[in-house]
MDAnalysis code that builds the backbone (N, CA, C; Angstrom):
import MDAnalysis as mda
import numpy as np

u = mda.Universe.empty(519, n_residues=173, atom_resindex=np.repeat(np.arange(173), 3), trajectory=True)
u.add_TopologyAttr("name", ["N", "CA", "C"] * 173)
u.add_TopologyAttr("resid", np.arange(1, 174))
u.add_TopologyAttr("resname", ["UNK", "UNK", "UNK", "UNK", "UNK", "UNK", "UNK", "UNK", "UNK", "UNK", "UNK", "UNK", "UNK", "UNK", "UNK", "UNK", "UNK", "UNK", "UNK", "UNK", "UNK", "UNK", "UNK", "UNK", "UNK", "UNK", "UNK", "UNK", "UNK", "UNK", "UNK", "UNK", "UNK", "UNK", "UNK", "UNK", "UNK", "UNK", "UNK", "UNK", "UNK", "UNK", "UNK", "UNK", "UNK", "UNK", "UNK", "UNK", "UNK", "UNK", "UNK", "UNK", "UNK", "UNK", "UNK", "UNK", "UNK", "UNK", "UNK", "UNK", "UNK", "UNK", "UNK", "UNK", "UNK", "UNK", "UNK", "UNK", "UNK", "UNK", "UNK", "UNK", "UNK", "UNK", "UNK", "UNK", "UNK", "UNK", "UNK", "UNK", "UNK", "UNK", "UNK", "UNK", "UNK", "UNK", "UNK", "UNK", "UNK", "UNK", "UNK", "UNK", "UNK", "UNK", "UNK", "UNK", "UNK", "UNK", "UNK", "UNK", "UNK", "UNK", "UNK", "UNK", "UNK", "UNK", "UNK", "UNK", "UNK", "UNK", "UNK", "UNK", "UNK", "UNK", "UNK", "UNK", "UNK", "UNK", "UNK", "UNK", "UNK", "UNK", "UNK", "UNK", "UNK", "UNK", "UNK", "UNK", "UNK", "UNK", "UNK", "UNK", "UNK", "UNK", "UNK", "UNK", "UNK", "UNK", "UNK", "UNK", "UNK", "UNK", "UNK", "UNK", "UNK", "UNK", "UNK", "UNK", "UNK", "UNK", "UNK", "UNK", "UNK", "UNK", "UNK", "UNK", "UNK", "UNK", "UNK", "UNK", "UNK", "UNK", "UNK", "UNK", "UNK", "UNK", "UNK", "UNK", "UNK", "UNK", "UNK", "UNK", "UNK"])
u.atoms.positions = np.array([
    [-5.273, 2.683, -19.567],
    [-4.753, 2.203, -18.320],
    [-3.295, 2.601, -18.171],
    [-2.361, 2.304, -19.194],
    [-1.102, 2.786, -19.480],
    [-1.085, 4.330, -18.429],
    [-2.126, 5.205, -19.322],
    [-1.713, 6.532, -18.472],
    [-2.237, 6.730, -17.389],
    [-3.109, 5.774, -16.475],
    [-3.569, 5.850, -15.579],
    [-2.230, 5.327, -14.930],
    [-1.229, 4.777, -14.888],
    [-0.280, 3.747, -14.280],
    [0.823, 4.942, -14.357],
    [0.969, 5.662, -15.335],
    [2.269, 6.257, -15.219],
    [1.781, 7.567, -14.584],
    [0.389, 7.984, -14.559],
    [-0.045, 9.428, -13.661],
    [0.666, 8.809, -12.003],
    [0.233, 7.487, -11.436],
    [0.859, 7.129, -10.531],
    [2.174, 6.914, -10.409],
    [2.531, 6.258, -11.394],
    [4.187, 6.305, -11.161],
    [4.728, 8.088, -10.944],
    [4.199, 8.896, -11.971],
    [5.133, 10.058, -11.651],
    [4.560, 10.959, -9.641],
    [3.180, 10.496, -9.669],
    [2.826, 11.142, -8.784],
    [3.321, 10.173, -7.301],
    [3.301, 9.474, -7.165],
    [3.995, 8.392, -6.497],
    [6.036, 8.991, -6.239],
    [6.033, 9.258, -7.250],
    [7.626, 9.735, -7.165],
    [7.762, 11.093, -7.123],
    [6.635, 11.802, -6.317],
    [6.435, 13.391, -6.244],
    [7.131, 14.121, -7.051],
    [7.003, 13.984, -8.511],
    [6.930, 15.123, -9.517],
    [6.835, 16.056, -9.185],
    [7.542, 17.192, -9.917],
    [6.983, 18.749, -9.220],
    [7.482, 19.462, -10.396],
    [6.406, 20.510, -11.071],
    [6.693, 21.613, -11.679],
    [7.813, 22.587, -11.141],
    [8.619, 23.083, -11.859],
    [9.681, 24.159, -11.178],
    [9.507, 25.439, -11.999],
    [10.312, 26.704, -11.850],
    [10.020, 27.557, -12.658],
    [8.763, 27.947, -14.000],
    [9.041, 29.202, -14.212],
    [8.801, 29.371, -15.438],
    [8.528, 28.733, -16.868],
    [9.306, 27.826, -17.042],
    [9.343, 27.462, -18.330],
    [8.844, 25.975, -18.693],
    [8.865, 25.514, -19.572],
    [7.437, 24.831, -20.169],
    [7.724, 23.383, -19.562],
    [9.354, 22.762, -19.363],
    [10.253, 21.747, -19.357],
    [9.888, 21.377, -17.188],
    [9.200, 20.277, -17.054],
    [9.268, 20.170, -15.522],
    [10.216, 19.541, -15.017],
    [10.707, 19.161, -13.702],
    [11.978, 18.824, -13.021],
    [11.459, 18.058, -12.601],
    [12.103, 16.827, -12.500],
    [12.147, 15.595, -11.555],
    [12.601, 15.876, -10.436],
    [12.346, 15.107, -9.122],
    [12.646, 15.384, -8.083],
    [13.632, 13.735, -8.160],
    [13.799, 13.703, -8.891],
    [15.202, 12.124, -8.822],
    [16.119, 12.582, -9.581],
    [16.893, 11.740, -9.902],
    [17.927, 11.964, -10.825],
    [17.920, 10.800, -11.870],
    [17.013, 10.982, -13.253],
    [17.497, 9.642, -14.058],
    [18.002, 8.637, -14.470],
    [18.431, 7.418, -14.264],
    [19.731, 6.805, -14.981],
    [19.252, 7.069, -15.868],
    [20.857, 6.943, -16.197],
    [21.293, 6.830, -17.676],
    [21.072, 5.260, -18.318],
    [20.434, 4.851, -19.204],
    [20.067, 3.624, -19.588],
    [18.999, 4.100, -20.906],
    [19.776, 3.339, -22.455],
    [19.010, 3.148, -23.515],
    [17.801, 2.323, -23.637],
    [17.177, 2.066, -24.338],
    [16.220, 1.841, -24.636],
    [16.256, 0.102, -24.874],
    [16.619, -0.588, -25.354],
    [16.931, -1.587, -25.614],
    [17.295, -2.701, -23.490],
    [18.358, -1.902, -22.943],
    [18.334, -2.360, -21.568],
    [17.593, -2.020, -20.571],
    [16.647, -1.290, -21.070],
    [15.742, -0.657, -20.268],
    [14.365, -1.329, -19.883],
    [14.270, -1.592, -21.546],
    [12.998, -2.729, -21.743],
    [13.303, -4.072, -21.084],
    [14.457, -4.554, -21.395],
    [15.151, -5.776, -21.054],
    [15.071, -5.701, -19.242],
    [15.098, -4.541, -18.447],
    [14.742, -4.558, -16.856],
    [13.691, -4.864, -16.848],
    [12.417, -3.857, -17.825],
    [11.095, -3.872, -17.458],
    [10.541, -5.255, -17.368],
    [11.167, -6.275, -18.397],
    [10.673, -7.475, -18.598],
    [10.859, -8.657, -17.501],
    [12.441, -7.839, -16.686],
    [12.650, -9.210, -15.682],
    [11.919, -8.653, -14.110],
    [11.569, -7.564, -14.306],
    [10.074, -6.957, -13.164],
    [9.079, -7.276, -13.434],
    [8.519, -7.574, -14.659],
    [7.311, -8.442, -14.493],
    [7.382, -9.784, -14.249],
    [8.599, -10.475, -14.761],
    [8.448, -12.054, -14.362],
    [8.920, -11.922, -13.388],
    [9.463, -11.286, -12.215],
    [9.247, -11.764, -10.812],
    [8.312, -10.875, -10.267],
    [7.362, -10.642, -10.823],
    [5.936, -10.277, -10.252],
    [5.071, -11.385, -10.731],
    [5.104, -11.910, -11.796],
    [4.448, -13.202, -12.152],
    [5.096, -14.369, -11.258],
    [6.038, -14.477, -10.759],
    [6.319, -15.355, -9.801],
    [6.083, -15.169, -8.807],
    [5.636, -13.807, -8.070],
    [5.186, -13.316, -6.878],
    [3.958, -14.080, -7.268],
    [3.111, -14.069, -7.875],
    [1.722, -14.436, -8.071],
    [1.614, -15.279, -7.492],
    [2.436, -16.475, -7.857],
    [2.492, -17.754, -7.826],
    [1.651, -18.706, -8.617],
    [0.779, -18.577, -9.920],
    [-0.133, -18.828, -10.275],
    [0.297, -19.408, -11.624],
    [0.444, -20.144, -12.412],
    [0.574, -20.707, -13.678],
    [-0.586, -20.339, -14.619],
    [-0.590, -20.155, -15.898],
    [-1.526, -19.535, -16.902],
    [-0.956, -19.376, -18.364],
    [-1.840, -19.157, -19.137],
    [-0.925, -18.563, -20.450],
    [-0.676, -16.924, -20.033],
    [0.267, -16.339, -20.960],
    [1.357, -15.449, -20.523],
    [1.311, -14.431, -21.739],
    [0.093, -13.300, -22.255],
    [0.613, -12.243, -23.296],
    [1.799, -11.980, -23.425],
    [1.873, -12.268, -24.752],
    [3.365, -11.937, -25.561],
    [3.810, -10.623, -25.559],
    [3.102, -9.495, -26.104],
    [4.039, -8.007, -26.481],
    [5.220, -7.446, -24.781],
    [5.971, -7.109, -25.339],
    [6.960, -7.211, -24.730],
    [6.826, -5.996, -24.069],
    [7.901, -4.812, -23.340],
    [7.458, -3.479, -22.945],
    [7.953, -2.615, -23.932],
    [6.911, -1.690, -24.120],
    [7.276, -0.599, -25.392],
    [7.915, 0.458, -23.873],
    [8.486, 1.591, -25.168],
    [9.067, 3.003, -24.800],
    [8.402, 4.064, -25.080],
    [8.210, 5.113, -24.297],
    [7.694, 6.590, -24.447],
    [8.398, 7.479, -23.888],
    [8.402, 8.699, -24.788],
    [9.374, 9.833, -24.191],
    [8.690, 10.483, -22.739],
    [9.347, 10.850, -21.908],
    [9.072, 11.679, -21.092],
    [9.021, 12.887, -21.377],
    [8.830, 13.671, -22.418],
    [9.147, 14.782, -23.243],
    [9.095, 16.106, -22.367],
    [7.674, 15.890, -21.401],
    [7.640, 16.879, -20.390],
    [8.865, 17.600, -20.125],
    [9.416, 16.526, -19.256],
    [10.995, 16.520, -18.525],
    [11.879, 17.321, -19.184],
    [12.618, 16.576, -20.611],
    [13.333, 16.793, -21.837],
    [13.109, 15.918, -22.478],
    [14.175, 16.019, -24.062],
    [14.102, 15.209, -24.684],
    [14.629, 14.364, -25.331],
    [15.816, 13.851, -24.049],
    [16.126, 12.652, -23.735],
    [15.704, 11.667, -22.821],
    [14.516, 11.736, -22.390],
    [13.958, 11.119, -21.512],
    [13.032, 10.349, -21.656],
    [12.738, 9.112, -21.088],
    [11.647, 7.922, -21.595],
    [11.570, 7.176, -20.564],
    [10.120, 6.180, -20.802],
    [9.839, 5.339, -19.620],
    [9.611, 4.097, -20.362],
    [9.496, 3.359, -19.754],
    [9.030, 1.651, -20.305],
    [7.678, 1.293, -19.792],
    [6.858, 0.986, -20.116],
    [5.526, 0.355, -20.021],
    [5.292, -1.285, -20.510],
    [4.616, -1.863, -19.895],
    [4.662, -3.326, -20.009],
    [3.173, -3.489, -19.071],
    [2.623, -3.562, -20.444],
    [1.355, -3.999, -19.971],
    [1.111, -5.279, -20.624],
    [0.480, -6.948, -19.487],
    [0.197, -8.028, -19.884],
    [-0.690, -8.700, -18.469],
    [-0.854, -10.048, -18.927],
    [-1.191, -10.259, -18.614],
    [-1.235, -11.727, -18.408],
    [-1.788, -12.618, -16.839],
    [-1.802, -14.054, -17.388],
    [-3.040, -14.554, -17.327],
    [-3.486, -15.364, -18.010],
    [-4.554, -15.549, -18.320],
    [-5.358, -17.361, -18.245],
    [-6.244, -17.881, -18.652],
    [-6.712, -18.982, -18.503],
    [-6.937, -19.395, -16.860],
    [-7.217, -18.604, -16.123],
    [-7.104, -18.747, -14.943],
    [-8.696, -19.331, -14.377],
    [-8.954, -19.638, -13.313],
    [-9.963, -19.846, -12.150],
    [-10.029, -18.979, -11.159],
    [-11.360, -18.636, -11.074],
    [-11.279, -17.588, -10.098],
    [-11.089, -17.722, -8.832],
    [-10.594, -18.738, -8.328],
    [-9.784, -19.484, -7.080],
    [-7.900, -18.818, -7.374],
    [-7.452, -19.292, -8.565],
    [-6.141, -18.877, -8.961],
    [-6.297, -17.333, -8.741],
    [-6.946, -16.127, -9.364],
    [-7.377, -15.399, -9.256],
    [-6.910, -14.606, -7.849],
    [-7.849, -14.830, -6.940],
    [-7.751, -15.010, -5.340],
    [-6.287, -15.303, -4.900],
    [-5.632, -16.266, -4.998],
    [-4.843, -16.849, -4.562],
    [-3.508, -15.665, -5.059],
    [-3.566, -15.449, -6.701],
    [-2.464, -14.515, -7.072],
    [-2.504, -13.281, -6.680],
    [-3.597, -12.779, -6.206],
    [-3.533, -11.540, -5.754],
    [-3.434, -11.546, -4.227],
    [-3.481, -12.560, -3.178],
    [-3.067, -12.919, -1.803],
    [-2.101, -13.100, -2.051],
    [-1.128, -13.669, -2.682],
    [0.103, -14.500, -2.635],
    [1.377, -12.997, -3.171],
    [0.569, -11.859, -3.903],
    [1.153, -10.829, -4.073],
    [1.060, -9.925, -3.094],
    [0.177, -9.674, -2.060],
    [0.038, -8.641, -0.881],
    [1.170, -9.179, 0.126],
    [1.300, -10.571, -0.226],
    [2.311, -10.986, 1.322],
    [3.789, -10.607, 0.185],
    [3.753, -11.070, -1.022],
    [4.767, -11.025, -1.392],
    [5.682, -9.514, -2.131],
    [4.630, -8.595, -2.387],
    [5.352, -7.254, -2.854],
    [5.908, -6.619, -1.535],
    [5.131, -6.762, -0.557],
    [5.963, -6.449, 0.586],
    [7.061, -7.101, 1.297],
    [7.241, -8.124, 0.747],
    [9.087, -8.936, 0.991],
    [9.572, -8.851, 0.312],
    [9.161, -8.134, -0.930],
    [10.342, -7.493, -1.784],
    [10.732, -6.591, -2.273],
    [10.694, -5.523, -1.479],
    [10.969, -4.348, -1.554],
    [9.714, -3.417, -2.353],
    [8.748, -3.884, -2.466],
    [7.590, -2.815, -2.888],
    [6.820, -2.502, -1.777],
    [5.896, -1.241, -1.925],
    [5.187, -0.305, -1.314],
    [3.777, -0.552, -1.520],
    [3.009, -1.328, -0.645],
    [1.375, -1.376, -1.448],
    [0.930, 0.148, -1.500],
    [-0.135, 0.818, -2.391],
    [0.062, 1.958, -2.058],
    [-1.672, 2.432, -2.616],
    [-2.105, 1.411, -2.897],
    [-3.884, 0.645, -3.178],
    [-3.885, -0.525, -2.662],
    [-5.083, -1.231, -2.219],
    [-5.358, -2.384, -2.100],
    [-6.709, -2.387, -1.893],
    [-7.926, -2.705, -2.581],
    [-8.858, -3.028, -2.532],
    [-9.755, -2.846, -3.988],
    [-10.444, -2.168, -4.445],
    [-11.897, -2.861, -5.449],
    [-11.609, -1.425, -6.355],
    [-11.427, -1.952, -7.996],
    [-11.613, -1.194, -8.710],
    [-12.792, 0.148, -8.988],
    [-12.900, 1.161, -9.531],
    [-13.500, 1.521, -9.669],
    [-14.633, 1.822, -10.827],
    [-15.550, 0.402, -11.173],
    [-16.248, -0.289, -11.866],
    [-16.913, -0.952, -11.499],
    [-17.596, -1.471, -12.405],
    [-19.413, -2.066, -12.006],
    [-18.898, -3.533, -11.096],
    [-17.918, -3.846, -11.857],
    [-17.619, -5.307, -11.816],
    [-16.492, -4.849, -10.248],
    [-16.035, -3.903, -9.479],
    [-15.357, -4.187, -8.237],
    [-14.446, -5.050, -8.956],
    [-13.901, -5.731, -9.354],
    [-12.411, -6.612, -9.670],
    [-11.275, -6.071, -8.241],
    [-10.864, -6.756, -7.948],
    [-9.690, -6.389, -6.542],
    [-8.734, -5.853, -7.467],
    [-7.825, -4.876, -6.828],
    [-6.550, -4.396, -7.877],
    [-6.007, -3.888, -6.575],
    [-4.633, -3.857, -6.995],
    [-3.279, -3.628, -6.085],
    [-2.625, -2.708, -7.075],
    [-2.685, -1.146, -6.253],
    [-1.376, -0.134, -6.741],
    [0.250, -0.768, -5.750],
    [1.234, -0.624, -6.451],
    [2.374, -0.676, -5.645],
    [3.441, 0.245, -6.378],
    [4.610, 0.293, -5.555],
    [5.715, 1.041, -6.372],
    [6.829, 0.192, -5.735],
    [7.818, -0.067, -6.322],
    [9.467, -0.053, -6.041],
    [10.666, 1.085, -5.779],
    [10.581, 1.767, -5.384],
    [11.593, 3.375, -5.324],
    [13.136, 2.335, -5.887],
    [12.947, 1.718, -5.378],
    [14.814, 1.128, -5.449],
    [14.753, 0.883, -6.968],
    [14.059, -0.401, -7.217],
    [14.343, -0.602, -8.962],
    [13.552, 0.778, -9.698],
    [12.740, 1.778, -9.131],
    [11.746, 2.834, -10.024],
    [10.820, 2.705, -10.508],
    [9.905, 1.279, -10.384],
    [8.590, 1.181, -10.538],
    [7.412, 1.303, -10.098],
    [6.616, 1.141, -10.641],
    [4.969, 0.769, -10.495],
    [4.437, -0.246, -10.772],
    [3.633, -0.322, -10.287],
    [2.352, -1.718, -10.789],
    [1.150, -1.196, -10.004],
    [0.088, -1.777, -11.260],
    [-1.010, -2.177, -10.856],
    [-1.674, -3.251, -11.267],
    [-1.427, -4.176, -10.598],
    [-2.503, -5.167, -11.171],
    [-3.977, -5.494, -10.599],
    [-4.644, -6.185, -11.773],
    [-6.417, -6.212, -11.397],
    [-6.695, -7.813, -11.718],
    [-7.388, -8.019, -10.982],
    [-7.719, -9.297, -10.472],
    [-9.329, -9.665, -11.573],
    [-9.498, -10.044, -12.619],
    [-10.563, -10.429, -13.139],
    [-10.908, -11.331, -13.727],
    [-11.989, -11.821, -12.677],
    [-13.152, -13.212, -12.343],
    [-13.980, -13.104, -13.823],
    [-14.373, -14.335, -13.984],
    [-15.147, -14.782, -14.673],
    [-16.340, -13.548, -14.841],
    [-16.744, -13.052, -15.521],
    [-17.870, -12.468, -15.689],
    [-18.421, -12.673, -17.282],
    [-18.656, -13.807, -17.995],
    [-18.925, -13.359, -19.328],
    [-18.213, -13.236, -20.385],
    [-18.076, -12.272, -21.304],
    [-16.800, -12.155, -21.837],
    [-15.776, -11.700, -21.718],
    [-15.496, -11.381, -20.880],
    [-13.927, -11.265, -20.049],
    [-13.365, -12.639, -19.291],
    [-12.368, -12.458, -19.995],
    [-11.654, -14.314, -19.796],
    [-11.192, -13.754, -18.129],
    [-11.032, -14.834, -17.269],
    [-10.696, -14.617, -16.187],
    [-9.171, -14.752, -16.068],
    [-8.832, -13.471, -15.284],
    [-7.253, -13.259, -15.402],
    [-6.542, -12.658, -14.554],
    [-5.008, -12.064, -14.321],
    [-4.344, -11.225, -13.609],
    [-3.831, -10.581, -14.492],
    [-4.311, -8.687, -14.336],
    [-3.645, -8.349, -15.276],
    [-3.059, -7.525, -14.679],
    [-1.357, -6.793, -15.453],
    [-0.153, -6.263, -14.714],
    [-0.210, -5.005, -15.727],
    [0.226, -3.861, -15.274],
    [0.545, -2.885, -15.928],
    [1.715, -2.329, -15.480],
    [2.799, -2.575, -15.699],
    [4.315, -2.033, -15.267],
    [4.728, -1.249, -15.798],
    [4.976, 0.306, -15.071],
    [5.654, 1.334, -15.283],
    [6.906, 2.010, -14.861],
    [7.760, 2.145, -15.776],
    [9.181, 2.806, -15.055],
    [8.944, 3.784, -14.679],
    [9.974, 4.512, -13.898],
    [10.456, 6.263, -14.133],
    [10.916, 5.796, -15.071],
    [11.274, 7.514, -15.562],
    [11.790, 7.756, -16.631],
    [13.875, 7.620, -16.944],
    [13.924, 7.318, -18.004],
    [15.717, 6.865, -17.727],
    [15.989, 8.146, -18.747],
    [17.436, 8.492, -18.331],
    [17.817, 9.446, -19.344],
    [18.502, 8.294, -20.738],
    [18.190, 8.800, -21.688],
    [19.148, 7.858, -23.161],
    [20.279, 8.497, -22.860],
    [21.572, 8.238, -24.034],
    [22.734, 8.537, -23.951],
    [22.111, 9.881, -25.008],
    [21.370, 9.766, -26.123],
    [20.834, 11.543, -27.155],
    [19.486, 11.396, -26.625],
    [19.215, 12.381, -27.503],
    [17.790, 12.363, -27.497],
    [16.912, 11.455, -28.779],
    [18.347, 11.728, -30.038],
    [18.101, 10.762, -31.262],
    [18.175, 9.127, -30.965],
    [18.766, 8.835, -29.929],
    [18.672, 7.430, -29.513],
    [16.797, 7.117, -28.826],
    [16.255, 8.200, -28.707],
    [15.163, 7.423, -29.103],
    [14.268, 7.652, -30.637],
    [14.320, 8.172, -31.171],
    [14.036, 8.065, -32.642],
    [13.846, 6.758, -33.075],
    [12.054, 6.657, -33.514],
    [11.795, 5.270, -33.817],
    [11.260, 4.471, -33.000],
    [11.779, 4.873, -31.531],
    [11.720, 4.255, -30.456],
    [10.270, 3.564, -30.058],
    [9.773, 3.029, -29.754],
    [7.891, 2.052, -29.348],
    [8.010, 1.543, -28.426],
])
């Protein structure tokens, strides 16, 4: 799902191959931002997307990892933050994914999907982007079916930030 989220984020932010050579060009201009404050954005974009929800639940822990943009160069990386909230009713369900169509659009996001996964189970899911803060989302709306706990789940993707090296990401997750 991760790379399904960031094929949209880059294609969403019209990527474009340039020349000859192996390295592609952004059509933005990176910030500059390490790895450490980077994650630390990604994290306060999902909790006011979890407050867009409006929905109370338990709350997956892992925090947002880092990946190089290597394509680009190789000082370049994105943040990913994939979670989710969970223990829900499929009324809550409903409600967080209504309460996000009125609300990504009062805050500066772009719906850019809105309607039924592509799976047996249809689950509702919402593509969006932010150009201003540089994100993505998609979240999927899933009802009770069995063994899948019923939930809202978020997949948040940056653009890519330039580091201050390229060794500042070394290690990097």
């Amino acid at each position: 799902m991760r790379a399904l989220v960031l094929a949209v984020v880059m294609v969403s932010m019209s990527v474009l191959s340039m020349g000859c050579s192996n390295v592609k060009e952004l059509n933005y201009t990176p910030v500059r931002m390490d790895p450490d404050p980077a994650r630390k954005k990604a994290k306060a974009v999902s909790s006011r997307l979890l407050e867009m929800s409006g929905v109370q639940g338990k709350v997956t822990e892992p925090g947002p990892s880092v990946s190089r943009c290597s394509e680009y160069g190789d000082d370049l990386f994105s943040t990913s933050h994939p979670w989710s909230v969970y223990g829900l009713t499929d009324d809550q369900v409903e409600t967080g994914m209504a309460n996000l169509r009125k609300a990504l659009n009062e805050n500066g996001w772009k719906i850019t999907k809105d309607g039924k996964a592509n799976s047996n189970a249809q689950s509702p899911e919402i593509y969006a982007e932010n150009k201003t803060e540089q994100f993505a989302v998609q979240v999927t709306g899933l009802k009770d079916r069995g063994p899948v706990e019923t939930m809202l789940n978020f997949s948040v993707v940056s653009a890519c930030y330039r580091a201050a090296s390229a060794s500042a990401l070394d290690g990097e997750y």
